[in-house]
C-alpha positions in Angstrom: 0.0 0.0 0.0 1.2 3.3 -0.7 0.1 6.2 1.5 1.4 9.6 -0.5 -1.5 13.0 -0.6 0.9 14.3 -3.7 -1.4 12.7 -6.6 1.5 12.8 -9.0 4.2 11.1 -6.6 1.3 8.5 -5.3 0.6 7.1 -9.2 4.6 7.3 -10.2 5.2 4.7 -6.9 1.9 3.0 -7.6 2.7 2.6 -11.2 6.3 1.8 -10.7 5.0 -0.9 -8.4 2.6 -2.5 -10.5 5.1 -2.9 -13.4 7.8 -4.4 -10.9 4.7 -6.8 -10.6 2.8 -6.2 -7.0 -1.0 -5.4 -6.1 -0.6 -2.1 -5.1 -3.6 0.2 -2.8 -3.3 3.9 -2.4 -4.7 6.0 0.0 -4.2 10.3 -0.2 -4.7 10.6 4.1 -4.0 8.4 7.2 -7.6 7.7 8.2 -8.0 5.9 5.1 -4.9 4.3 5.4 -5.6 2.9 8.4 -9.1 1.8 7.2 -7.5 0.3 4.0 -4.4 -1.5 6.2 -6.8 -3.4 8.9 -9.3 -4.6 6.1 -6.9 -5.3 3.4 -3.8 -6.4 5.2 -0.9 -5.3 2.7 2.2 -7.2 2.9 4.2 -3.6 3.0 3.5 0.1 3.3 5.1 2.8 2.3 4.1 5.9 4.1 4.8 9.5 3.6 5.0 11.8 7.0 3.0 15.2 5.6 -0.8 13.6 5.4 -4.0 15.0 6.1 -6.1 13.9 9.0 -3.5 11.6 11.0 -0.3 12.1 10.2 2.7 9.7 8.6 4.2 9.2 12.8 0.8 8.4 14.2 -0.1 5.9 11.4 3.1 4.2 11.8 3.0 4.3 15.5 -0.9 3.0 15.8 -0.3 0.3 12.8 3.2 -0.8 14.9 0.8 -1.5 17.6 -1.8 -3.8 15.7 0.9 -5.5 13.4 4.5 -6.3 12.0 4.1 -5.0 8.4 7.4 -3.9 6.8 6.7 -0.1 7.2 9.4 2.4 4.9 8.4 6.3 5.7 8.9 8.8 2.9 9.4 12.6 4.2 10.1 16.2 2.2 11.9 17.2 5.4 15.7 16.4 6.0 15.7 17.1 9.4 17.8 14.2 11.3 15.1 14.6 14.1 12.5 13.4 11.7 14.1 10.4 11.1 14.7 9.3 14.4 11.3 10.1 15.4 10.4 7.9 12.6 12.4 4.5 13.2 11.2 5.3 17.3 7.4 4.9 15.8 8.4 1.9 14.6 9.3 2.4 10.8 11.8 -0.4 9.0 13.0 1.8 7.1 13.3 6.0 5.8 13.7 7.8 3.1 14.2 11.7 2.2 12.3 13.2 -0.8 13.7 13.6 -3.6 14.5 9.9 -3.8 15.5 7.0 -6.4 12.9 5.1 -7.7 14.9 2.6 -8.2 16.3 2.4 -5.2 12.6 2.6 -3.3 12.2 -0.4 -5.2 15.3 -1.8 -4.0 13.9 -1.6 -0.6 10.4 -2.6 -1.2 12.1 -5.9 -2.3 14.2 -6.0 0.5 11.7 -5.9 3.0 9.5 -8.1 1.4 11.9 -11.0 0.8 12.8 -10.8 4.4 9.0 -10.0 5.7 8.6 -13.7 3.9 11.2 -15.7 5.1 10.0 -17.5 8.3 13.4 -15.7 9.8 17.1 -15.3 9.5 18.1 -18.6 10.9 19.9 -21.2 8.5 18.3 -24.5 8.3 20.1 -26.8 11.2 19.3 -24.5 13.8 18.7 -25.4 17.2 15.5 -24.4 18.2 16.0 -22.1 20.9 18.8 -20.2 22.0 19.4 -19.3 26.0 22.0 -17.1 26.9 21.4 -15.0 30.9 18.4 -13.9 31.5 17.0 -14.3 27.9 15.3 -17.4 25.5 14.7 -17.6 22.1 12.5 -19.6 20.8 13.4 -19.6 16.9 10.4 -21.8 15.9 7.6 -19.6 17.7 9.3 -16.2 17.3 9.3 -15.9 20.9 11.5 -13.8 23.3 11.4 -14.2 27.0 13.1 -12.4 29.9 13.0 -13.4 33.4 10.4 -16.2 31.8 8.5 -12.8 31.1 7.4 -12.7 26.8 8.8 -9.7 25.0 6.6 -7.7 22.4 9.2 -7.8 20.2 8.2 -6.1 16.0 9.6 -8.8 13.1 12.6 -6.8 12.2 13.8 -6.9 15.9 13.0 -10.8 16.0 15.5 -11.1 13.4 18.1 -8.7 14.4 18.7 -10.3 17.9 18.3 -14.2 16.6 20.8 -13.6 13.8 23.2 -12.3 16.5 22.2 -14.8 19.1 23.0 -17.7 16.4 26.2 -16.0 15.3 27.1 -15.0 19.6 30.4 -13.8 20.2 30.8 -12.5 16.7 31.0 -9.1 15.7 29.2 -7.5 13.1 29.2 -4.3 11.0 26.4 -2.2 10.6 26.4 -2.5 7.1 26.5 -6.6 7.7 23.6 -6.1 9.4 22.0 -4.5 7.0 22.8 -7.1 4.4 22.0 -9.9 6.8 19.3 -8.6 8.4 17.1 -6.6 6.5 18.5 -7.8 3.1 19.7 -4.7 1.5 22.6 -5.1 -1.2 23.4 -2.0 -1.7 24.5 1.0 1.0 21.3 1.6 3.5 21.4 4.0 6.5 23.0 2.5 9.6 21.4 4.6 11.6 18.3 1.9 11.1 20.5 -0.5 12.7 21.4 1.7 15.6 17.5 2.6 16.6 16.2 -1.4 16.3 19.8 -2.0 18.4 18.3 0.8 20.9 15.0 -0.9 21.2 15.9 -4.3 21.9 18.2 -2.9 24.2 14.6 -1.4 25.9 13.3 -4.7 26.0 15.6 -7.5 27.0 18.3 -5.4 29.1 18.1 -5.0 32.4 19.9 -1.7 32.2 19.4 -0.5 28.7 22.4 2.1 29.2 24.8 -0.3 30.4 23.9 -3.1 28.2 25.5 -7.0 29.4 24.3 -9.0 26.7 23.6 -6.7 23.2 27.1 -4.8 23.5 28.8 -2.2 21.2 32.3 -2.8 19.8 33.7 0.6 19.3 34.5 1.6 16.1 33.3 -1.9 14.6 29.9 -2.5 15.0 27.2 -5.0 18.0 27.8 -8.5 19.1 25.9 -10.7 21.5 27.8 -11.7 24.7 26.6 -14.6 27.2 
């Protein structure tokens, strides 16, 4: 689904779209793309900040509550603020007006390819992963603390069970991007930071002084036992 209240912008996505071969939706205001994503379910939305009625933030942050759908936000504005406030709500992924088609596109199939995959784990797997405090539970896509379950989104899901599987290694931003969200081609690593920052929220016992998702300076995140 595409949510865009420029006419012209919303048929150049939804046409580009439909020739890359997806269904595409439309809708010119958040009301009606909120109506249009609980009855017709997309499989991703793309979502433009500056809309009439609800904005871009508060769509993204109510849809984040009822469901995982890969979410990329579109935005005229180039403030850095935006974007943050943007991942926070719960966004995949961001990107500043004007931008590449083609590499929208790039993303959209991104998303979608990982959105599909039951997750990031390679076949052979154990099935659940303990390390502290914390359980996986790769079949279920469950996460517990303290025997507590974790509301965690799909994108975090992968980010700490590819990094769980792969503990003690150390991985690059833009590994993670490849790995985790699929991109072949340079994304923002700030994405990576903010879904770092909210797992770090929800399976830390002191988010600011992580034990278990830690930072390697200058290198990139591990996961340490």
């Amino acid at each position: 689904m595409v949510v865009e209240d420029d006419r012209n912008l919303l048929d150049t996505i939804s046409y580009n779209l439909k020739k890359e071969g997806y269904q595409s939706l439309t809708a010119a205001d958040g009301a009606t793309a909120l109506e249009i994503a609980r009855l017709e379910k997309p499989g991703l939305i793309i979502l433009d900040v500056m809309l009439p009625q609800i904005d871009g933030f508060e769509v993204c942050r109510i849809l984040r509550k009822e469901t995982a759908v890969p979410i990329i936000m579109l935005t005229a504005r180039t403030d850095e603020t935006d974007k943050i406030v943007g991942l926070d709500t719960g966004a995949d992924d961001y990107m500043t007006k004007p931008f590449s088609l083609r590499e929208l596109l790039a993303r959209v199939r991104a998303l979608l390819r990982r959105s599909q995959q039951s997750n990031v784990i390679t076949e052979g797997e154990k099935d659940q992963i303990n390390f502290g405090n914390i359980e996986i539970d790769l079949k279920r896509h469950r996460v517990t603390v303290d025997n507590r379950i974790m509301e965690l989104t799909a994108k975090e899901f992968d980010l700490l069970a590819f990094l769980a599987v792969n503990q003690g290694f150390v991985f690059t931003r833009e590994q993670l991007l490849e790995k985790v969200w699929g991109y072949d081609f340079a994304g923002d690593t700030r994405t990576v930071d903010v879904h770092v920052r909210w797992l770090r929220q929800k399976i830390e016992t002191d988010p600011s002084n992580p034990r278990h998702l830690v930072t390697v300076r200058g290198t990139g995140y591990k996961i340490e036992a």
